[in-house]
N, C-alpha and C positions, 0 to 999 in steps of 0.2 A: 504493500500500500504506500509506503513511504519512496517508494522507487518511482512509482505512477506519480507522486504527486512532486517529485525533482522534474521527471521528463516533462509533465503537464508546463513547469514553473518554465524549465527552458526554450520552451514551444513557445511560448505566449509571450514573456516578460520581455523580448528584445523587439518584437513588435509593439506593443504596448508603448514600452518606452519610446518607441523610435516617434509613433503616435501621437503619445499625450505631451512626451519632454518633460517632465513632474518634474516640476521647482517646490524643496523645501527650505520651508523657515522656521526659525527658532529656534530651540534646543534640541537638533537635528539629531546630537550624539545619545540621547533618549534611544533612539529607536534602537539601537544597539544594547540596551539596557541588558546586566547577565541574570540567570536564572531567572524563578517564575514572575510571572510580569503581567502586568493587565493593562492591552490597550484599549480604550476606549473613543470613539469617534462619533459626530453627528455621523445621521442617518439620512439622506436625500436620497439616492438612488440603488437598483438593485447592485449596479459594480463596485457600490461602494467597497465592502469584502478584498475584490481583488487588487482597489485601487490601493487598499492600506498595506496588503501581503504584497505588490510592486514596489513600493518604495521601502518595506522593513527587512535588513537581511536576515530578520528571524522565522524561521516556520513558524506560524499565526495558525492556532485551533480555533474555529469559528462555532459557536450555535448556530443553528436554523429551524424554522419551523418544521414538524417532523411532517408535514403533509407532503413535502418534499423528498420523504424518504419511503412514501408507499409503494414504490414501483419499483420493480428489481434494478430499473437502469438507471434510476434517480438513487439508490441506496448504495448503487456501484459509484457513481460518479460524485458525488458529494461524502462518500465513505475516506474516496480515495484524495480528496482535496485536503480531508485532517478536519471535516465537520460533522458535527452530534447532533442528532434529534434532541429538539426541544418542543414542547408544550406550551403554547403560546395562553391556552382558556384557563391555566390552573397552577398553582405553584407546584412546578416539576422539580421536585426532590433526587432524583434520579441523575436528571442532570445536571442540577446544580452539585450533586457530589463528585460527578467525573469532571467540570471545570474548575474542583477544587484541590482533587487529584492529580489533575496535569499540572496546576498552577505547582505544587508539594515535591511534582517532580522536576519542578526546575524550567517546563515550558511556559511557553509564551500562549498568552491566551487571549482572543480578538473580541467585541463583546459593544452593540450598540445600547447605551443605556436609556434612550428612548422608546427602545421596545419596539417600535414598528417604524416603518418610512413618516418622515414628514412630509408636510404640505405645503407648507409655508418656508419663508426665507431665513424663520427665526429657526430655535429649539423647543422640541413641546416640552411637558413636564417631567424629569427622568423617576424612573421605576425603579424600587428599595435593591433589585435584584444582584445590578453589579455590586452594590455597595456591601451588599450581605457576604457573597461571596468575596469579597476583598477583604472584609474583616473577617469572617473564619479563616481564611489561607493566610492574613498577614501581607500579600503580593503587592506591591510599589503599582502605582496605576500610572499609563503614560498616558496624558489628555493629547489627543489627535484631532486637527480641523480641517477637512477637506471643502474646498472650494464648492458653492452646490451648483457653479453655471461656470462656463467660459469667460474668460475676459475679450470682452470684445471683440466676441463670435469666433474668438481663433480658440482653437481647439488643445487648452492648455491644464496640468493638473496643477493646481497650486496647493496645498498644503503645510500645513502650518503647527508644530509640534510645542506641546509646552512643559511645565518644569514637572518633575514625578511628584507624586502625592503620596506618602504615605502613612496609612491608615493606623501603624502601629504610633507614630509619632501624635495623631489627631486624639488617638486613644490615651494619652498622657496628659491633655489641657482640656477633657471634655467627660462627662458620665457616662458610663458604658452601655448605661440603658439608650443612651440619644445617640451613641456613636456610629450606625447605620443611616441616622436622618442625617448627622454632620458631614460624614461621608458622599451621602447623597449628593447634599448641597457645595461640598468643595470641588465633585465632578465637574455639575452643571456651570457652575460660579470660572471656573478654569476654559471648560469649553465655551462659552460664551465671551469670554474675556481674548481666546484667543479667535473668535469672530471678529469681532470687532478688531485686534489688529489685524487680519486679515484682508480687513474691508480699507483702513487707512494705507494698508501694504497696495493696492490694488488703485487704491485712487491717487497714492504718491507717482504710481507708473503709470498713471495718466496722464499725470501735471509733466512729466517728464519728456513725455511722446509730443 
């Protein structure tokens, strides 16, 4: 499985790249972050996924809705990219313990905290779920921003990385009963925060042109 999903990586990632040209910013050396890790990213479209695993040189374990994984050729082909059924209608215990498990062994773990695609320009309101799981495992979370449109129509990724968060350190200046909501809220509070540089990163290269 892990062979299928190198060849997939080197099939696709140099077209990709050659494609998109993915400009990162910020705390680029994040992405390299060692042992278990938790990246987190807004959610606009479906490549999001690939667009995070193109620019990370880590293998990235992804959830998906497990409706995805009813059909032999959908359980081959997302088995073999390094993604798990997940339960989108009900607290999946199941799988929150094998992303706590990967995370324990040292991997890298991918993980949209809005739960489903947005609609809008902004971030909906993020779900207790990464947070939970980051505070059972301990694992440094890396906030990730990907662009949700092109910059004027050219066909560009831009992305934008920010500083680690970690959970064990928030659990030291906060009650352990709130430290799931705290957690929540320093996700969101980070990915938002690296929107908006994002957006002045983007209108700087206008004033520029």
């Amino acid at each position: 499985r892990l062979m299928l999903y190198v060849i997939l990586v080197i099939l696709i990632k140099l077209p990709l790249l050659l494609l998109l040209r993915p400009k990162v910013f910020g705390k680029k050396e994040n992405l390299r972050i060692k042992g278990g890790a938790i990246f987190i990213c807004n959610h606009r479209a479906l490549m999001d996924p690939v667009m995070l695993a193109l620019v990370s040189p880590r293998l990235i374990h992804f959830m998906a809705k497990k409706e995805l994984f009813e059909t032999r050729l959908g359980r081959f082909f997302f088995n073999s990219l390094l993604v798990f059924p997940v339960s989108r209608k009900s607290a999946d215990i199941k799988s929150i313990k094998k992303a706590i498990a990967l995370l324990n062994d040292g991997k890298a773990f991918g993980i949209f905290p809005e739960g489903r695609r947005s609609v809008t320009n902004g971030m909906d309101e993020f779900e207790r779920g990464t947070a939970f799981i980051a505070v059972k495992s301990g694992a440094p979370i890396v906030p990730v921003y990907i662009s949700p449109k092109s910059y004027r129509g050219a066909f560009r990724l831009y992305i934008m990385v920010g500083d680690v968060i970690r959970p064990d350190e928030i659990s030291e200046r906060c009650d352990r009963r709130k430290l799931t909501d705290v957690v929540t809220y320093e996700m969101q509070n980070a990915l938002e925060e690296l929107q908006f540089s994002m957006q002045q990163k983007l209108k700087n290269k206008g004033r520029e042109r």
